[in-house]
C-alpha positions in Angstrom: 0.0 0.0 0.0 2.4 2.5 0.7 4.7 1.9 -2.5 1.8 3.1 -4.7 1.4 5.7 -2.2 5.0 6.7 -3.0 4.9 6.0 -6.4 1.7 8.1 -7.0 3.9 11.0 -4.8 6.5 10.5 -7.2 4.5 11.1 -10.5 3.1 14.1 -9.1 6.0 15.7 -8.3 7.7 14.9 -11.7 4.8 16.3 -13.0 4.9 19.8 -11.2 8.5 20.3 -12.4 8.3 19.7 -16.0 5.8 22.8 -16.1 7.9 26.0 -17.7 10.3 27.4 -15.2 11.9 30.3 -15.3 14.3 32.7 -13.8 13.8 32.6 -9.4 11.6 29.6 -10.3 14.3 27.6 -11.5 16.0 26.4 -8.1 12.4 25.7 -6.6 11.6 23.1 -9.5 15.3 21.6 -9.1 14.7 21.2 -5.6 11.2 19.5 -6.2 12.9 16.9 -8.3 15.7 16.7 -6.1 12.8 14.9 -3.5 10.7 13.3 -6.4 13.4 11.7 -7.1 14.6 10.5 -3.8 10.8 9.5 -3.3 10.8 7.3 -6.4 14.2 5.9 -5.4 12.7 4.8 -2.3 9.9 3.2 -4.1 12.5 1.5 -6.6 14.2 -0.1 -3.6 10.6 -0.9 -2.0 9.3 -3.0 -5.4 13.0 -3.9 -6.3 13.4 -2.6 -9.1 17.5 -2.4 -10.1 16.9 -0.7 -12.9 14.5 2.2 -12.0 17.3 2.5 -9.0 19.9 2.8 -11.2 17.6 5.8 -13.2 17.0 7.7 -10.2 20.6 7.8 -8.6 22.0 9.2 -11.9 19.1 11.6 -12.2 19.6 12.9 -8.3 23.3 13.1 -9.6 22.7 15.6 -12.2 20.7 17.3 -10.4 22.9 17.7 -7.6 25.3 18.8 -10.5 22.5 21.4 -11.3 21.9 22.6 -7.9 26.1 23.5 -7.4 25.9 25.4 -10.3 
């Protein structure tokens, strides 16, 4: 039950942040995916999924990358 709760969390959130963002919004929306995509990592792990794990750890690295910038 609560790995489609976190997966249904998850597709919300990568929802919100492919909606245009620009200028002050831009760290906001980086910061949303930064915890979409530890909350889908979490489910990845929960339904054991190596290759959705795989996804999200090189997508929280680039956006990490993002963030520094």
């Amino acid at each position: 039950m609560i790995d489609q709760w976190l997966g249904w969390m998850a597709t919300g959130m990568f929802t919100l942040i492919y909606f245009p963002c620009i200028g002050k919004h831009y760290k906001r929306m980086l910061m949303i995916g930064l915890v979409a995509n530890l909350i889908a990592l979490v489910y990845a792990v929960m339904i054991n999924q190596p290759p959705l794990m795989i996804k999200y750890v090189v997508a929280l690295i680039c956006i990490l990358g993002f963030i520094k910038r």
